[in-house]
C-alpha positions as CSV (number, residue, x, y, z in Angstrom):
1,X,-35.6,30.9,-83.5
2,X,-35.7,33.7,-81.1
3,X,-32.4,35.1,-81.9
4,X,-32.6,38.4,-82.2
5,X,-33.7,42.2,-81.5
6,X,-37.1,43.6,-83.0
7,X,-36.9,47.4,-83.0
8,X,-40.8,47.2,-82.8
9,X,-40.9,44.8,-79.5
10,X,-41.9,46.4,-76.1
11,X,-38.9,48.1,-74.4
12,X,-38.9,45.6,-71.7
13,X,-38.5,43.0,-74.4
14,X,-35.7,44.6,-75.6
15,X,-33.7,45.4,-72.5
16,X,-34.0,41.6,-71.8
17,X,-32.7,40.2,-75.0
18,X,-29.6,42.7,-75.1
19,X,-29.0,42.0,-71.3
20,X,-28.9,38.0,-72.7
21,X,-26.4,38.3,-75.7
22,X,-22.5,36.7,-74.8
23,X,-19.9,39.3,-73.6
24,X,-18.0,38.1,-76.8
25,X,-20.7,39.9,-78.9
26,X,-21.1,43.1,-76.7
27,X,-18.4,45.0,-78.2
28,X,-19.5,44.3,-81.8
29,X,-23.4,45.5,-80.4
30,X,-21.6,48.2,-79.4
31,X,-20.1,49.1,-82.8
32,X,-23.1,48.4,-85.2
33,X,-26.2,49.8,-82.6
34,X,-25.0,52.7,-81.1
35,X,-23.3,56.1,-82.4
36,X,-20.1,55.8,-80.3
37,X,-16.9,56.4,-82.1
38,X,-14.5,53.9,-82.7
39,X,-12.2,55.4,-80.3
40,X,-15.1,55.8,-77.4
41,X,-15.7,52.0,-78.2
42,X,-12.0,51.3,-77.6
43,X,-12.2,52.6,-74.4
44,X,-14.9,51.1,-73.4
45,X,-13.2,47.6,-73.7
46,X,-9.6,48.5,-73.6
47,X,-8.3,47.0,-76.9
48,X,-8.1,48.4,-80.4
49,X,-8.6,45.2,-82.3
50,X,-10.4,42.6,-81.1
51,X,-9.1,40.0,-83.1
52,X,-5.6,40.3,-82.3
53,X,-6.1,40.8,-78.7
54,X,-9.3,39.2,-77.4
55,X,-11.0,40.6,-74.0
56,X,-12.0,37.9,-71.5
57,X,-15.5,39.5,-70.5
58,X,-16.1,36.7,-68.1
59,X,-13.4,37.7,-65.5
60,X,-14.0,40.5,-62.9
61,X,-13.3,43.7,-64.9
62,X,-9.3,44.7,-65.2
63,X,-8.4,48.3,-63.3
64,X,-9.9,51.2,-64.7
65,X,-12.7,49.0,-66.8
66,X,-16.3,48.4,-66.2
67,X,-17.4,45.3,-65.4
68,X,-18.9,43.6,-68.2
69,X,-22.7,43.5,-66.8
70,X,-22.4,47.3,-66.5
71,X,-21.0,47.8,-70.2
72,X,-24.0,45.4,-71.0
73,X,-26.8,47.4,-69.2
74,X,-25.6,50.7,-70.2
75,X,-25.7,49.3,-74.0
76,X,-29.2,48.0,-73.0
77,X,-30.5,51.7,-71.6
78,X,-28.8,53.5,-74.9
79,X,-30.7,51.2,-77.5
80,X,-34.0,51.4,-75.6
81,X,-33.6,54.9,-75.5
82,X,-32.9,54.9,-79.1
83,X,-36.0,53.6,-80.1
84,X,-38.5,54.4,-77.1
85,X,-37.5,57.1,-74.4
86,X,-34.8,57.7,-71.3
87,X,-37.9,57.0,-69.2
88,X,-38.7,53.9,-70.7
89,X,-35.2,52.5,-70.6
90,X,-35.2,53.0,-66.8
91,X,-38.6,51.1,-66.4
92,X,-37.3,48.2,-68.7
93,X,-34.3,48.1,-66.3
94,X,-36.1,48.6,-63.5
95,X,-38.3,45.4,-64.6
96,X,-35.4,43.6,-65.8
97,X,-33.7,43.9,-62.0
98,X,-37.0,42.7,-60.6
99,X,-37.0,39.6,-62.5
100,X,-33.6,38.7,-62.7
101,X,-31.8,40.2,-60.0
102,X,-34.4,40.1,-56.7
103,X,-36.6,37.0,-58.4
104,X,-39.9,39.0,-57.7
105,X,-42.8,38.7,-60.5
106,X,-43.2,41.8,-63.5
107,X,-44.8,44.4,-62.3
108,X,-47.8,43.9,-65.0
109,X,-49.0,40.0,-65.8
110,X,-51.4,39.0,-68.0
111,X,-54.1,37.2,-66.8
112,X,-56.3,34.3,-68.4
113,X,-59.4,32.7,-67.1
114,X,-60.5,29.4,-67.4
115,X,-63.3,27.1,-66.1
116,X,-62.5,26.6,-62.2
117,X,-62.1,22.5,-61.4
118,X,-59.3,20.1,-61.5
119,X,-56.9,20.5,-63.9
120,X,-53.2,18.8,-64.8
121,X,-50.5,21.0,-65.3
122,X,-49.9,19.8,-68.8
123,X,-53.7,20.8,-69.5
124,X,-53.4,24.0,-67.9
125,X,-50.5,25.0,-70.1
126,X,-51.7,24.0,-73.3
127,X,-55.1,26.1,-72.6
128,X,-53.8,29.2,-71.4
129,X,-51.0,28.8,-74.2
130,X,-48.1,29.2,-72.1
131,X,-47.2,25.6,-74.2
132,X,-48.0,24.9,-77.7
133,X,-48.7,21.3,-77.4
134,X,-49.5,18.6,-74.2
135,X,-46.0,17.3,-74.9
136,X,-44.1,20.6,-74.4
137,X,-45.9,21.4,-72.2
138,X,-44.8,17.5,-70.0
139,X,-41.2,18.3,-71.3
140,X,-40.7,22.2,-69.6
141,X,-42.2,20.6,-66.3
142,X,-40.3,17.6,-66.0
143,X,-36.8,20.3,-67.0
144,X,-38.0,22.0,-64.3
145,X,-39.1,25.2,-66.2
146,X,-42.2,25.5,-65.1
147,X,-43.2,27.0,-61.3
148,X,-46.8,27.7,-59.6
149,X,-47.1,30.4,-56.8
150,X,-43.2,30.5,-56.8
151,X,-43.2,27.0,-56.4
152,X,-41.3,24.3,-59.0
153,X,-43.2,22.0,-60.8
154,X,-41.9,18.8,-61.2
155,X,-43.8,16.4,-62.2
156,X,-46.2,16.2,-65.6
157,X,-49.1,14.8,-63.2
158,X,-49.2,17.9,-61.4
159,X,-52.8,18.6,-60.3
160,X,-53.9,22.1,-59.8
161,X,-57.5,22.5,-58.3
162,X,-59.0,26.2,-59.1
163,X,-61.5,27.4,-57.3
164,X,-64.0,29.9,-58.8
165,X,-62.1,33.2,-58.2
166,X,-58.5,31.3,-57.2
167,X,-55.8,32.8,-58.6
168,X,-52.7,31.5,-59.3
169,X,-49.4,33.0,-60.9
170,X,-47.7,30.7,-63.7
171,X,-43.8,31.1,-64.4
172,X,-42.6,29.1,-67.5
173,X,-38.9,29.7,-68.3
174,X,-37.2,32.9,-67.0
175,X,-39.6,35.4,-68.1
176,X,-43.3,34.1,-69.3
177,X,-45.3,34.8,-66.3
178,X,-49.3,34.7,-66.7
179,X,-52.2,34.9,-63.7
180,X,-54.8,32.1,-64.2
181,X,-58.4,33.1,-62.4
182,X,-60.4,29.9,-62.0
183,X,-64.3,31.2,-63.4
């Protein structure tokens, strides 16, 4: 289902899924993951019980609070540090920022071959298993989900022609990327 946090996933992984989970949650991430007291907690979000006096996290952050994004990726830095190091949580925000915030590729993409010629998107996808199945695959392009070289892909007959040693960066969603090298 991909709904939740492995503590054995890569840091970046983490910091990701943490960053994605509803501001209505955040407080009670903040209660069960981390080793801040009650009363640290409280401050944090400006309530004692959450029940009788729900925060609206979507709003810009009242006086004297943190926006909810920062409360978000400071929870994000103190679990990844938690399980990994202070050093990795910076480079899985660092990585986070670069894909999310200024749009750019990960730093570090895999990168598949496969025989250089023609090939339709839907193919493509299915052999480099960035899609399970050639229907998927048809159903992320035509939702718009799927981009080549920064570019949307729209359609399912998409044609891709890779030339021995072409490369071509694949985006599928809002974080698979993959390099495909026509050999």
């Amino acid at each position: 289902m991909g709904n939740y946090i492995g503590i054995n996933e890569p840091p970046q992984e983490m910091f990701g899924k943490i960053m994605s989970i509803t501001d209505d949650l955040m407080r009670r991430y903040y209660e069960l993951c981390t080793d801040m007291t009650p009363g640290e907690i409280t401050t944090l979000f400006g309530v004692d019980d959450l029940l009788d006096n729900p925060v609206d996290l979507s709003n810009p952050a009242p006086e004297g609070k943190e926006h909810p994004r920062l409360l978000k990726v400071r929870l994000a830095r103190r679990i990844v540090k938690d399980f990994y190091s202070e050093m990795e949580a910076e480079t899985a925000e660092e990585e986070f920022n670069r894909i999310h915030q200024r749009k750019e590729a990960p730093e570090h993409i895999e990168e598949r071959t496969v025989t250089s010629g023609s090939w339709k998107l839907p193919r493509l996808l299915v052999e480099v298993l960035l899609a399970p199945s050639m229907a998927e695959a048809r159903r992320l392009i035509e939702q718009g989900g799927v981009y080549v070289d920064s570019e949307r892909a729209t359609r399912a007959d998409y044609e891709l022609e890779l030339s021995e040693g072409r490369i071509v960066l694949i985006k599928v969603g809002k974080r698979r990327f993959l390099r495909v090298r026509g050999i």
